[in-house]
N, CA, C and O atoms as a GROMACS GRO file, in nm:
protein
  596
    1UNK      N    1  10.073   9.604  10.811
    1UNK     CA    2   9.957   9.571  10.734
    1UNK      C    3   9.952   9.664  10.614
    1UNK      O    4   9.977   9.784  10.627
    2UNK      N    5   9.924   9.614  10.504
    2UNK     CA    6   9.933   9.669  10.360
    2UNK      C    7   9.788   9.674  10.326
    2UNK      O    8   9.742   9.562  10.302
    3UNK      N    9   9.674   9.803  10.315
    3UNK     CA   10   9.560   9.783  10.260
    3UNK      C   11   9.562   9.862  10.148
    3UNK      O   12   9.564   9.984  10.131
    4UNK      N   13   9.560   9.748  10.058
    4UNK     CA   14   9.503   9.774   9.906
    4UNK      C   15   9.356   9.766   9.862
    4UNK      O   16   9.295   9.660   9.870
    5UNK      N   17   9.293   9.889   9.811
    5UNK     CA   18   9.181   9.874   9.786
    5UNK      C   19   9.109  10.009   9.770
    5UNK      O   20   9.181  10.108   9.754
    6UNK      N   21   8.958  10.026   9.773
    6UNK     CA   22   8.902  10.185   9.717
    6UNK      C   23   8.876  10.216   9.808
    6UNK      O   24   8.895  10.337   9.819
    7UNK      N   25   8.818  10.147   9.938
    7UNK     CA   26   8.778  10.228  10.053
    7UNK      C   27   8.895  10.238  10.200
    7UNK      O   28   8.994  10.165  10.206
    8UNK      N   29   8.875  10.298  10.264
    8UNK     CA   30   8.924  10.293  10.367
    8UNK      C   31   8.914  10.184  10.452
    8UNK      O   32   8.812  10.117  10.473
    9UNK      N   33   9.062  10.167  10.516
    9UNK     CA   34   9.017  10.027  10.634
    9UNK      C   35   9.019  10.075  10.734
    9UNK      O   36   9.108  10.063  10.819
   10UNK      N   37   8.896  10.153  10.744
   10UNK     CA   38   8.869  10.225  10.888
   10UNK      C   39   8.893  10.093  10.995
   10UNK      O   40   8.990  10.097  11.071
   11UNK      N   41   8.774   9.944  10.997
   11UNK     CA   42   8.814   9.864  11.095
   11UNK      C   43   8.941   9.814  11.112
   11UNK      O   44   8.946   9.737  11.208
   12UNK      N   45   9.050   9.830  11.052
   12UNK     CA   46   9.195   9.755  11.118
   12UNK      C   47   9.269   9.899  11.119
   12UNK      O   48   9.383   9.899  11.164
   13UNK      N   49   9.228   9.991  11.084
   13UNK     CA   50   9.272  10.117  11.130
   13UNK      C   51   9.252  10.151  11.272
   13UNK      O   52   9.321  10.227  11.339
   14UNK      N   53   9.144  10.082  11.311
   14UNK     CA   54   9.043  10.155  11.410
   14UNK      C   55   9.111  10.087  11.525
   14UNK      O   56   9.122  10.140  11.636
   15UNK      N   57   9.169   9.936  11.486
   15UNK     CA   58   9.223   9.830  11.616
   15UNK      C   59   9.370   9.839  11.598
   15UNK      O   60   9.433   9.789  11.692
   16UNK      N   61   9.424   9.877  11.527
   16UNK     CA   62   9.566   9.915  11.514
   16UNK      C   63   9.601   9.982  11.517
   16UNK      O   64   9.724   9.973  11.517
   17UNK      N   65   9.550  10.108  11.524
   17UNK     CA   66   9.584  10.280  11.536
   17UNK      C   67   9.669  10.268  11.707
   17UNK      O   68   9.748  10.359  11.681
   18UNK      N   69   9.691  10.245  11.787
   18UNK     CA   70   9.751  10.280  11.900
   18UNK      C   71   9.817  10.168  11.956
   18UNK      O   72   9.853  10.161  12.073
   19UNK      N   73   9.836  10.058  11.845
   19UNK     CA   74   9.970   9.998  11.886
   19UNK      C   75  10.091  10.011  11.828
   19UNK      O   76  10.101  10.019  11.706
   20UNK      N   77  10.193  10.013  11.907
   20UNK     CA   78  10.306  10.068  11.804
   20UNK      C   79  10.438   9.933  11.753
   20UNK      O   80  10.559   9.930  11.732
   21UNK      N   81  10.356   9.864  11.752
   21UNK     CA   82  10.429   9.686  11.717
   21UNK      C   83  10.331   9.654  11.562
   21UNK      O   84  10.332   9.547  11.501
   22UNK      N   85  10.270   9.749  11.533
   22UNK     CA   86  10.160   9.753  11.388
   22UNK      C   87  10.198   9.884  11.348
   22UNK      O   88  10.214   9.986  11.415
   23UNK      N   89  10.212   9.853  11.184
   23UNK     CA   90  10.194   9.959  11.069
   23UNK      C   91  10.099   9.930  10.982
   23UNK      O   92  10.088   9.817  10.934
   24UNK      N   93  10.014  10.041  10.950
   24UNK     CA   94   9.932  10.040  10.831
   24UNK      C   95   9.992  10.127  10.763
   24UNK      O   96  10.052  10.226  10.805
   25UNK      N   97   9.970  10.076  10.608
   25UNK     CA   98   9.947  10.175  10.487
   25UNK      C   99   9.846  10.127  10.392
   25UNK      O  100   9.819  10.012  10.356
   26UNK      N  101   9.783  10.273  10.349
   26UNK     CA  102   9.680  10.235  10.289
   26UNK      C  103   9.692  10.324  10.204
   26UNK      O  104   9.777  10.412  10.218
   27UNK      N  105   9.595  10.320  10.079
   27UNK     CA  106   9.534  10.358   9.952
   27UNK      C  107   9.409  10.378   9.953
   27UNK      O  108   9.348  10.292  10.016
   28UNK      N  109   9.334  10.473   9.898
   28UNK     CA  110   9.195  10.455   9.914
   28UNK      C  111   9.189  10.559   9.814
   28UNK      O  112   9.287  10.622   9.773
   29UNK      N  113   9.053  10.577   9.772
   29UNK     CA  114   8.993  10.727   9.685
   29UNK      C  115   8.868  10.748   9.843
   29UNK      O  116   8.805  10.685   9.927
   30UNK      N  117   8.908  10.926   9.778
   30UNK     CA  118   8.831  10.936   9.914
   30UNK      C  119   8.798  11.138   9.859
   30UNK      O  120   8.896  11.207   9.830
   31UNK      N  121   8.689  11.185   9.855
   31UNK     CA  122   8.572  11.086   9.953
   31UNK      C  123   8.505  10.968   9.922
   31UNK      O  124   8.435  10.973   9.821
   32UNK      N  125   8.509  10.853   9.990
   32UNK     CA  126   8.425  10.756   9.937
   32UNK      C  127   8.400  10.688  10.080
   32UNK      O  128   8.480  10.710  10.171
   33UNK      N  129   8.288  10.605  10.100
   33UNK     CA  130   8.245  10.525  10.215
   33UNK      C  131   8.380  10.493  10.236
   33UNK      O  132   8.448  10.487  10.134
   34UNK      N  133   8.444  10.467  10.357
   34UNK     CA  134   8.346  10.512  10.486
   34UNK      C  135   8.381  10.627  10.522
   34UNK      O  136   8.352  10.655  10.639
   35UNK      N  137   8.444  10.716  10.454
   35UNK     CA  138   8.463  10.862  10.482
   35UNK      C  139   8.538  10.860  10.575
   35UNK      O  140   8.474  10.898  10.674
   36UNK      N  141   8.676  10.829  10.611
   36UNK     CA  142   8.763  10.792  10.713
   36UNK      C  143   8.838  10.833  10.660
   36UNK      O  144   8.820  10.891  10.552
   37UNK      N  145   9.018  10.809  10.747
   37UNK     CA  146   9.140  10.788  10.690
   37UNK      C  147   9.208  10.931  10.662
   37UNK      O  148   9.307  10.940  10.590
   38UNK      N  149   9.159  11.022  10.714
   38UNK     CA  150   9.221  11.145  10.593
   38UNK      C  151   9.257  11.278  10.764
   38UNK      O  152   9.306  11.390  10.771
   39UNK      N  153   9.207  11.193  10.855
   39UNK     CA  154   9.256  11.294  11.008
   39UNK      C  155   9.305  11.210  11.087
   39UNK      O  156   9.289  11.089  11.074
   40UNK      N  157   9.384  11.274  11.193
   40UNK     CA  158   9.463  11.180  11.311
   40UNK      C  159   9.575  11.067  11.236
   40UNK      O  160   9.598  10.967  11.303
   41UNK      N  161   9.618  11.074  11.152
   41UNK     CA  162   9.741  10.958  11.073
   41UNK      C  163   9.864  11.012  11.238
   41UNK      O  164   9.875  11.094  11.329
   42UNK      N  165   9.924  10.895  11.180
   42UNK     CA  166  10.026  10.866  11.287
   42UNK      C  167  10.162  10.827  11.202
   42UNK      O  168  10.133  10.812  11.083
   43UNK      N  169  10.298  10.806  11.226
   43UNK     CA  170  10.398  10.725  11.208
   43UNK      C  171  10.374  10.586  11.202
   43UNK      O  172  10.470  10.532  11.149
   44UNK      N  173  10.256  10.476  11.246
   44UNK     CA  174  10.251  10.422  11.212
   44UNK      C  175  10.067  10.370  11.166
   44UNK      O  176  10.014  10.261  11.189
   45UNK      N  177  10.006  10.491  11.098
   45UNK     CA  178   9.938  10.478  11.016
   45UNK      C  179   9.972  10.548  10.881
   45UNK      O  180   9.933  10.664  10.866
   46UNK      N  181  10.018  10.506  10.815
   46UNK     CA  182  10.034  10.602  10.653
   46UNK      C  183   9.906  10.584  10.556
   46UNK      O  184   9.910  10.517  10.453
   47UNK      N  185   9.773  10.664  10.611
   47UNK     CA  186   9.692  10.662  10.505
   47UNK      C  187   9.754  10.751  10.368
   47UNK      O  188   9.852  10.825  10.359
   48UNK      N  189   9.680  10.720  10.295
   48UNK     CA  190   9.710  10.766  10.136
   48UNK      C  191   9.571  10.816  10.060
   48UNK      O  192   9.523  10.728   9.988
   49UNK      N  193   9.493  10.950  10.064
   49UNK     CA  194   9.387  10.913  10.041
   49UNK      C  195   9.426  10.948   9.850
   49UNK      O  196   9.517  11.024   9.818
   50UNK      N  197   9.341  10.879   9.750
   50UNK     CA  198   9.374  10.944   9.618
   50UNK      C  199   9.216  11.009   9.588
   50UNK      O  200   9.106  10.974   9.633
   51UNK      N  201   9.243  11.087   9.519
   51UNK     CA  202   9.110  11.157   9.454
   51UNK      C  203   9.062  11.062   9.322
   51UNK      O  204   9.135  11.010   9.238
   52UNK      N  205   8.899  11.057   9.333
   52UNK     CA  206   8.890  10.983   9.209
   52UNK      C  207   8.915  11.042   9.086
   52UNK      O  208   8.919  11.164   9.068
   53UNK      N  209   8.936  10.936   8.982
   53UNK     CA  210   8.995  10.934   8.832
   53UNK      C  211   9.137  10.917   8.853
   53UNK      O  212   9.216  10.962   8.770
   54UNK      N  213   9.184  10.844   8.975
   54UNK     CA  214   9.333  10.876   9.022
   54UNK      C  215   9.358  10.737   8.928
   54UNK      O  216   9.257  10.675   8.897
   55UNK      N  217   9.505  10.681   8.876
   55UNK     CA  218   9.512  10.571   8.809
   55UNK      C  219   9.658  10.540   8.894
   55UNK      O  220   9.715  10.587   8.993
   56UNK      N  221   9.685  10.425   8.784
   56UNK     CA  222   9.822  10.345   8.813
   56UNK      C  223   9.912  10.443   8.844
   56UNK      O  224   9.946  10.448   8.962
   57UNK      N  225   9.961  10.528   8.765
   57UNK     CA  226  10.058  10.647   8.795
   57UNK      C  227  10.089  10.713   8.930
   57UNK      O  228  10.201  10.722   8.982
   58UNK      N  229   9.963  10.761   8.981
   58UNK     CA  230   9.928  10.806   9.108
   58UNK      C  231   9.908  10.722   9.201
   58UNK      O  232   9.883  10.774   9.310
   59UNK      N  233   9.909  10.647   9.198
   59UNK     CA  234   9.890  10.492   9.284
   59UNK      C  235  10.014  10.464   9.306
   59UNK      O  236  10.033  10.462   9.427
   60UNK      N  237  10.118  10.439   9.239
   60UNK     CA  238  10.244  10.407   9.287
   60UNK      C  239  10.333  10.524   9.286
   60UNK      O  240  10.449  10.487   9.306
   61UNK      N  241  10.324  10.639   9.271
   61UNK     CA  242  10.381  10.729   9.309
   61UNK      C  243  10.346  10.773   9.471
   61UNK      O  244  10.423  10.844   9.534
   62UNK      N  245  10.230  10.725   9.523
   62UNK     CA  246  10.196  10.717   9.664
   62UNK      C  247  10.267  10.663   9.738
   62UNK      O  248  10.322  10.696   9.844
   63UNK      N  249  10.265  10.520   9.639
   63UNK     CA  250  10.342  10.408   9.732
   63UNK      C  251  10.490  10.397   9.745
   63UNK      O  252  10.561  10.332   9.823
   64UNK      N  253  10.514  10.474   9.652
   64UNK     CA  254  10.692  10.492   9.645
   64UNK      C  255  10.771  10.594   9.750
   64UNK      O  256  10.884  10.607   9.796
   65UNK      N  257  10.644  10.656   9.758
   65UNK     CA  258  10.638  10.819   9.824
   65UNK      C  259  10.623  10.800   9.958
   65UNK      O  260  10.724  10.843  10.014
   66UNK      N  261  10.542  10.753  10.041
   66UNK     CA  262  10.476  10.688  10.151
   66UNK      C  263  10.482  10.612  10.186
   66UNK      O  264  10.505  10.617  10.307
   67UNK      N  265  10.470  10.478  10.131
   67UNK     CA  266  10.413  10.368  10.180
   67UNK      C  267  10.595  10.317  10.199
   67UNK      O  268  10.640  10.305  10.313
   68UNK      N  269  10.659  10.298  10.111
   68UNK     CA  270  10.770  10.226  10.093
   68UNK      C  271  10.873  10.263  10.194
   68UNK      O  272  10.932  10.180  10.264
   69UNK      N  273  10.895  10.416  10.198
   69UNK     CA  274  10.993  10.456  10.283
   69UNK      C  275  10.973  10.448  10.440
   69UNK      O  276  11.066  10.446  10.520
   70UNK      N  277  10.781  10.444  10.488
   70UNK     CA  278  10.794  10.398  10.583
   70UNK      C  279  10.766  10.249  10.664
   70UNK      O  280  10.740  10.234  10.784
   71UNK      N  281  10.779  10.144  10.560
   71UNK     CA  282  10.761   9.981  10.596
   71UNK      C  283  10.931  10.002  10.574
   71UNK      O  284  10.972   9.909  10.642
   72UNK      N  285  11.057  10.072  10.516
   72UNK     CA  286  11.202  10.034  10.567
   72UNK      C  287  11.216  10.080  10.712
   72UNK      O  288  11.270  10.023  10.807
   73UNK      N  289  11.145  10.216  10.702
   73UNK     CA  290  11.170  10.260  10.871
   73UNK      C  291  11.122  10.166  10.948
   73UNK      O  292  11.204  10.107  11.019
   74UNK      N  293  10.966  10.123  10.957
   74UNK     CA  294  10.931  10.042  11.048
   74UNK      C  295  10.991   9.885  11.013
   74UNK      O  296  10.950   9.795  11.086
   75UNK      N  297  11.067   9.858  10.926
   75UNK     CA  298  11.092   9.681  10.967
   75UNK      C  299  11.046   9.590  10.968
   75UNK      O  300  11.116   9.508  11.028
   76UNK      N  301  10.908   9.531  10.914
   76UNK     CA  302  10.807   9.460  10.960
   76UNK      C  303  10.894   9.310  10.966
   76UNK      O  304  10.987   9.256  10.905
   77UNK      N  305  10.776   9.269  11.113
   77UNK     CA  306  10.845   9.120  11.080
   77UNK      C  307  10.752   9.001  10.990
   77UNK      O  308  10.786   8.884  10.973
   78UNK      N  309  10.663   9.047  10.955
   78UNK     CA  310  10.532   8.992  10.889
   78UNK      C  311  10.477   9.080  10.833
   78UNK      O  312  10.474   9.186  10.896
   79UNK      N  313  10.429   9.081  10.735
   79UNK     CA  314  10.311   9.158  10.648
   79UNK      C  315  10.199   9.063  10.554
   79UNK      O  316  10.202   8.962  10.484
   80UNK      N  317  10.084   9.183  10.608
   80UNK     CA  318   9.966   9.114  10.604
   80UNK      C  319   9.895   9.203  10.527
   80UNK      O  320   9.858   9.314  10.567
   81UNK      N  321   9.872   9.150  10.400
   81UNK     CA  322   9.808   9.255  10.288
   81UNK      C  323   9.644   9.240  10.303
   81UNK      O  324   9.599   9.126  10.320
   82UNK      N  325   9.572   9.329  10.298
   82UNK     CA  326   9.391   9.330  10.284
   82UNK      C  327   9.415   9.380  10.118
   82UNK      O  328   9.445   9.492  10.077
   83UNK      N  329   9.389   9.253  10.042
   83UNK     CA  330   9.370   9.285   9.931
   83UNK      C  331   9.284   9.284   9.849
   83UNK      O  332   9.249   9.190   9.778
   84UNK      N  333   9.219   9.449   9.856
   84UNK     CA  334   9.099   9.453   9.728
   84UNK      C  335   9.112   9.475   9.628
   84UNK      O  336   9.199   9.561   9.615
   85UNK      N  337   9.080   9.450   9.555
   85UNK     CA  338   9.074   9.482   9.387
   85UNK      C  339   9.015   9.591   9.350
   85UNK      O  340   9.074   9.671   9.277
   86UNK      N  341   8.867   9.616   9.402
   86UNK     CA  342   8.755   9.652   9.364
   86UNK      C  343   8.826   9.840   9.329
   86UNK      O  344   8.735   9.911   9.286
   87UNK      N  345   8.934   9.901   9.339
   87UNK     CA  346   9.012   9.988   9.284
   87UNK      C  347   9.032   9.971   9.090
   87UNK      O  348   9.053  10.063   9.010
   88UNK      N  349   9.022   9.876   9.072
   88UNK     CA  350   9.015   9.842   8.975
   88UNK      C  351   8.956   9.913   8.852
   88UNK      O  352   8.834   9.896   8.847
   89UNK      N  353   9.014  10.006   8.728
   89UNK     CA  354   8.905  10.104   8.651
   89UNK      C  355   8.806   9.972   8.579
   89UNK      O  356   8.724  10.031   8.507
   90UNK      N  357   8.785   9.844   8.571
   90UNK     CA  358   8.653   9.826   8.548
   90UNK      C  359   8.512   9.815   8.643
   90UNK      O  360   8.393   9.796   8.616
   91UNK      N  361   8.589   9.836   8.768
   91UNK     CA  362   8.498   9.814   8.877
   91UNK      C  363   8.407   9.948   8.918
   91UNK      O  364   8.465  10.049   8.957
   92UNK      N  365   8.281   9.944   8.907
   92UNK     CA  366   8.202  10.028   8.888
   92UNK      C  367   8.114  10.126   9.004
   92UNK      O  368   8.045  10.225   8.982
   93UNK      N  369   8.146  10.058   9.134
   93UNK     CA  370   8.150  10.103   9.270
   93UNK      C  371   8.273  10.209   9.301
   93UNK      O  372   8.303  10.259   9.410
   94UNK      N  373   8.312  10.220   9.221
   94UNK     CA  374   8.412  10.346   9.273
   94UNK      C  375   8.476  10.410   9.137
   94UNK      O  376   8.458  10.360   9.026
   95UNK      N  377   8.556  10.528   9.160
   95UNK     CA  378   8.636  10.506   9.017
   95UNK      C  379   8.776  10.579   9.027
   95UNK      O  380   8.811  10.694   8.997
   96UNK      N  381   8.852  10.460   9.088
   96UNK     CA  382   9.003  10.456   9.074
   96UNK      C  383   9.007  10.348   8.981
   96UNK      O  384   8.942  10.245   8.961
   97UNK      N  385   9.111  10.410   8.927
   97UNK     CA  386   9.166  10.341   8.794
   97UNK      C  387   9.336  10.228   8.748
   97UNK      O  388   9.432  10.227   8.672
   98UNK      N  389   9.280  10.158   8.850
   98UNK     CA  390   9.416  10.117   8.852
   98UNK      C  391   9.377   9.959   8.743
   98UNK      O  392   9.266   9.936   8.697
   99UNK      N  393   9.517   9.860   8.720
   99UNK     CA  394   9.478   9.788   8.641
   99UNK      C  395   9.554   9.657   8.654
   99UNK      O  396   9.665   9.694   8.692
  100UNK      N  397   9.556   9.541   8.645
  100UNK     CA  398   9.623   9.454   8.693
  100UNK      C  399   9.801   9.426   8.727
  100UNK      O  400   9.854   9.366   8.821
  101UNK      N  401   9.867   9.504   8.595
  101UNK     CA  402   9.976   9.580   8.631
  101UNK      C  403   9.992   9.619   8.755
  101UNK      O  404  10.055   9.550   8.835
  102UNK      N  405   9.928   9.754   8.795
  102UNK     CA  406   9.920   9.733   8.921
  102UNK      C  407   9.942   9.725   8.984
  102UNK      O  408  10.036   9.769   9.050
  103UNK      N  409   9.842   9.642   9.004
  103UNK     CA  410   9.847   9.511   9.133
  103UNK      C  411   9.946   9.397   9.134
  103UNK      O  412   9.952   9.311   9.222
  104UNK      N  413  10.041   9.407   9.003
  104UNK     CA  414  10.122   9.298   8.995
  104UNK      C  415  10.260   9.410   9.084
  104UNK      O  416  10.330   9.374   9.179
  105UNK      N  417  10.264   9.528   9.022
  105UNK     CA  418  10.383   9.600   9.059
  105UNK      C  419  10.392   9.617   9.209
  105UNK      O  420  10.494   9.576   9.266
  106UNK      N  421  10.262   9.693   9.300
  106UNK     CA  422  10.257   9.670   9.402
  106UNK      C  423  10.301   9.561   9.497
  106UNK      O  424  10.373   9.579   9.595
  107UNK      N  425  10.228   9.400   9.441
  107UNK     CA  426  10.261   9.300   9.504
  107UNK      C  427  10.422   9.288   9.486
  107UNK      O  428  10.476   9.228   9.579
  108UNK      N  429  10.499   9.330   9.394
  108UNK     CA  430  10.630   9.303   9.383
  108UNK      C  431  10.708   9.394   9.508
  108UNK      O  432  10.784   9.348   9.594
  109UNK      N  433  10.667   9.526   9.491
  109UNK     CA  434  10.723   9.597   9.588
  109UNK      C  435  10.699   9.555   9.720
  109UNK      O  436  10.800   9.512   9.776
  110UNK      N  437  10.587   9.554   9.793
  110UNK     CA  438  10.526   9.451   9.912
  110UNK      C  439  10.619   9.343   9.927
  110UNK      O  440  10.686   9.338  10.030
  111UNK      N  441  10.636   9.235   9.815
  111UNK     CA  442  10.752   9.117   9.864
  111UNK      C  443  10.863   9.148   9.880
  111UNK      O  444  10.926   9.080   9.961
  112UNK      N  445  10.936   9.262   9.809
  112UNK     CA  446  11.091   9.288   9.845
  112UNK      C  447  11.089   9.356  10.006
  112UNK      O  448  11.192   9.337  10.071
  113UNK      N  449  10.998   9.418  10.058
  113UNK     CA  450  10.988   9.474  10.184
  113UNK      C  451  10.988   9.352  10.213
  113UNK      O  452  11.107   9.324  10.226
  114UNK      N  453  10.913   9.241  10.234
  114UNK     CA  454  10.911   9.116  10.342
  114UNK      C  455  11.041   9.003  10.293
  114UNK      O  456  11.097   8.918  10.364
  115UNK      N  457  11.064   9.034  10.150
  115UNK     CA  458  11.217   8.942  10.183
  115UNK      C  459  11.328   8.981  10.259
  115UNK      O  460  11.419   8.902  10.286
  116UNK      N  461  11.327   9.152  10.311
  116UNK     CA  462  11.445   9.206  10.327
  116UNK      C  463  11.408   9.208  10.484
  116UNK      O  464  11.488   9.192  10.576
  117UNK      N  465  11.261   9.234  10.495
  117UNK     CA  466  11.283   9.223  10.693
  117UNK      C  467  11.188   9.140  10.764
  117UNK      O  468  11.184   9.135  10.887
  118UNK      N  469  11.095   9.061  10.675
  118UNK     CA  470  11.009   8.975  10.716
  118UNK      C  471  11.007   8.828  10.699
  118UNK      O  472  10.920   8.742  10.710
  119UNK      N  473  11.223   8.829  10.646
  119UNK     CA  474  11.159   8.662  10.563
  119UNK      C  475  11.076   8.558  10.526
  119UNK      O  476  11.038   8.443  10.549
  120UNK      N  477  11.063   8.699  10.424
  120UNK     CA  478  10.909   8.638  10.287
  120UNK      C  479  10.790   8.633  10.420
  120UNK      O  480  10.691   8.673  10.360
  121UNK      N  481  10.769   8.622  10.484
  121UNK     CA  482  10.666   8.620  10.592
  121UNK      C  483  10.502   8.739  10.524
  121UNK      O  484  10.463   8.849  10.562
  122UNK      N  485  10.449   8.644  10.415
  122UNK     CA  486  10.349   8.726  10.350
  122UNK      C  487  10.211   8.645  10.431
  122UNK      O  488  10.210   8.525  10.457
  123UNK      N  489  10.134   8.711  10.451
  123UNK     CA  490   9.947   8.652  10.454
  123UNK      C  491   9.873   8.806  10.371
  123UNK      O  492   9.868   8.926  10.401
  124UNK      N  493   9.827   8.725  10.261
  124UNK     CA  494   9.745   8.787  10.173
  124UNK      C  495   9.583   8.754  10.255
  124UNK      O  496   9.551   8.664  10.331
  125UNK      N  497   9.519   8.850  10.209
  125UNK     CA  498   9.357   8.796  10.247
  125UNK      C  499   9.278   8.893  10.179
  125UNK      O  500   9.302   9.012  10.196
  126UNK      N  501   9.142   8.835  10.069
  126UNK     CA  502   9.108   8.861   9.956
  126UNK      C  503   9.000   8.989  10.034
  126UNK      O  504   8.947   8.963  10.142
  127UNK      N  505   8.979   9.111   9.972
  127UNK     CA  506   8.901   9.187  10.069
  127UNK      C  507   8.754   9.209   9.929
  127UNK      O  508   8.635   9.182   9.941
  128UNK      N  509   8.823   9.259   9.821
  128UNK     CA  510   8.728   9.344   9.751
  128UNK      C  511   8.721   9.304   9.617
  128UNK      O  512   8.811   9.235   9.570
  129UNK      N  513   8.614   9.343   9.541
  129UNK     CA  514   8.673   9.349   9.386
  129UNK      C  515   8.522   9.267   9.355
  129UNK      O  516   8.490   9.156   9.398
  130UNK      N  517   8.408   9.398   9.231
  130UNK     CA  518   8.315   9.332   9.195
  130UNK      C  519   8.268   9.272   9.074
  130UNK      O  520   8.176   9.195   9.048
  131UNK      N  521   8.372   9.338   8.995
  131UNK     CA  522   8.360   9.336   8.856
  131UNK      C  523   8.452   9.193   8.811
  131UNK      O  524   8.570   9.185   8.779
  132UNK      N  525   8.347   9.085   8.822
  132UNK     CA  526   8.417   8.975   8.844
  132UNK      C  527   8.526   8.940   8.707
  132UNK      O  528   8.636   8.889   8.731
  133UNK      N  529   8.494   8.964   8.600
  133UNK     CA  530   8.669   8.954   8.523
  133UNK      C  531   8.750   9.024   8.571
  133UNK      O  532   8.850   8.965   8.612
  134UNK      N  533   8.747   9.109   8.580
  134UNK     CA  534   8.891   9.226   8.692
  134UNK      C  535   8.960   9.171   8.788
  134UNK      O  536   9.082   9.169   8.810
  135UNK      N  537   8.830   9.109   8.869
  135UNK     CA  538   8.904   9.053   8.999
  135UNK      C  539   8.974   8.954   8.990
  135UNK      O  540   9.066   8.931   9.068
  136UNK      N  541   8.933   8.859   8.867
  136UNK     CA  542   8.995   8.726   8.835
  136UNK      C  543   9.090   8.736   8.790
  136UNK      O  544   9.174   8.653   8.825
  137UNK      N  545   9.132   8.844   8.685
  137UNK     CA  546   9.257   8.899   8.644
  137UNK      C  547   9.371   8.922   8.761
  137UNK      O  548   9.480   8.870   8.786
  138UNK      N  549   9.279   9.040   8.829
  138UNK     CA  550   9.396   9.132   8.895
  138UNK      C  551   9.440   9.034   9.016
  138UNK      O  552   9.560   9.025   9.043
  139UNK      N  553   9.314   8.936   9.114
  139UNK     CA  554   9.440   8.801   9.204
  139UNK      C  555   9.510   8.767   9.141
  139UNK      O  556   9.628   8.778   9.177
  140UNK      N  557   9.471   8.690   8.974
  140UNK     CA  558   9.582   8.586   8.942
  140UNK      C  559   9.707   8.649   8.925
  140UNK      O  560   9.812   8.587   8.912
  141UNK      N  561   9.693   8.822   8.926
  141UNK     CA  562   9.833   8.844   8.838
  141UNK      C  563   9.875   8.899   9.006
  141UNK      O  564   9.992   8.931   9.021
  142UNK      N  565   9.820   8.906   9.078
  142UNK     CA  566   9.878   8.918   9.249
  142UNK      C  567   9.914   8.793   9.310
  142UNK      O  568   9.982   8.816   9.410
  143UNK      N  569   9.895   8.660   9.288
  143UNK     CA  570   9.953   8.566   9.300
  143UNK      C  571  10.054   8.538   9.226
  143UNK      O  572  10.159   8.518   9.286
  144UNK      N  573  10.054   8.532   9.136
  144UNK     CA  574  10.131   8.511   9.034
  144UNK      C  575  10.277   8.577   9.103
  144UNK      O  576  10.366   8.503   9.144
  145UNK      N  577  10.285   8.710   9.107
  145UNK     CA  578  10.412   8.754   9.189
  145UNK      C  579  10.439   8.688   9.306
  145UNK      O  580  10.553   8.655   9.338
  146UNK      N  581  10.309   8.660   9.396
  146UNK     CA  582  10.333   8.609   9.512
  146UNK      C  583  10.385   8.506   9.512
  146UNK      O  584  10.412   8.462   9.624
  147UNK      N  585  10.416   8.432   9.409
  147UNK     CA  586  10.458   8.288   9.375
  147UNK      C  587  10.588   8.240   9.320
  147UNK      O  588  10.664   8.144   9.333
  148UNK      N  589  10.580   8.333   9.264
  148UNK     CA  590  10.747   8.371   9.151
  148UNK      C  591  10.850   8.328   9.315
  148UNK      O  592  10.825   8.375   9.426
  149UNK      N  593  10.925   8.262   9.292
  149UNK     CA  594  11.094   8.271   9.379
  149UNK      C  595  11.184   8.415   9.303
  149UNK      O  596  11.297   8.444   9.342
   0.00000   0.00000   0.00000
């Protein structure tokens, strides 16, 4: 499971934390609701917490850092992204600064992990994002990869 977004996914953290047939990685700025994510990580929880004013830069230097090296270790046979936006620097509930780029680069990296051990085996599911031009931006340009052959 891939959670993209500003807060923590304490609930699929909370039901997936002690099976070992599930990986999470996540992103979050933190401290922020729900104040989770940042004690007890496991091998197959890779929280990521970022500090706010964190941007694109720091966002995928996480994910290159963390997230990537351990979805080759773990193998997934499916991946299932919680994808929020609301990370987004126009989105005003938080303030990570990331920008549809992004979310396009991310989603690219995410699909080469599931072409190589999940054949393509993606389920996206829309979590966050309030600043409604942002959000409209940053899916279309997350589909948009998701779509590309």
């Amino acid at each position: 499971m891939v959670d993209v977004g500003v807060h923590h996914g304490n609930g699929a953290d909370d039901i997936c934390r002690d099976d070992p047939r599930v990986m999470m990685v996540s992103t979050f700025q933190h401290p922020l609701y729900p104040y989770s994510g940042i004690a007890g990580g496991s091998e197959h929880m890779v929280n990521i917490p970022l500090a706010a004013g964190s941007n694109g830069e720091k966002f995928r230097a996480a994910v290159s850092q963390f997230w990537l090296p351990a979805l080759r270790k773990f193998k997934p046979q499916m991946v299932f992204i919680s994808a929020g936006f609301d990370a987004h620097q126009d989105d005003d509930l938080a303030s990570l600064n990331l920008l549809e780029a992004d979310y396009a680069w991310v989603t690219g990296q995410i699909k080469a992990i599931a072409r190589e051990y999940a054949q393509n085996r993606i389920v996206s599911s829309l979590e966050g994002g309030y600043a409604l031009p942002a959000l409209g931006r940053s899916v279309a340009a997350h589909v948009k990869v998701l779509s590309d052959s």
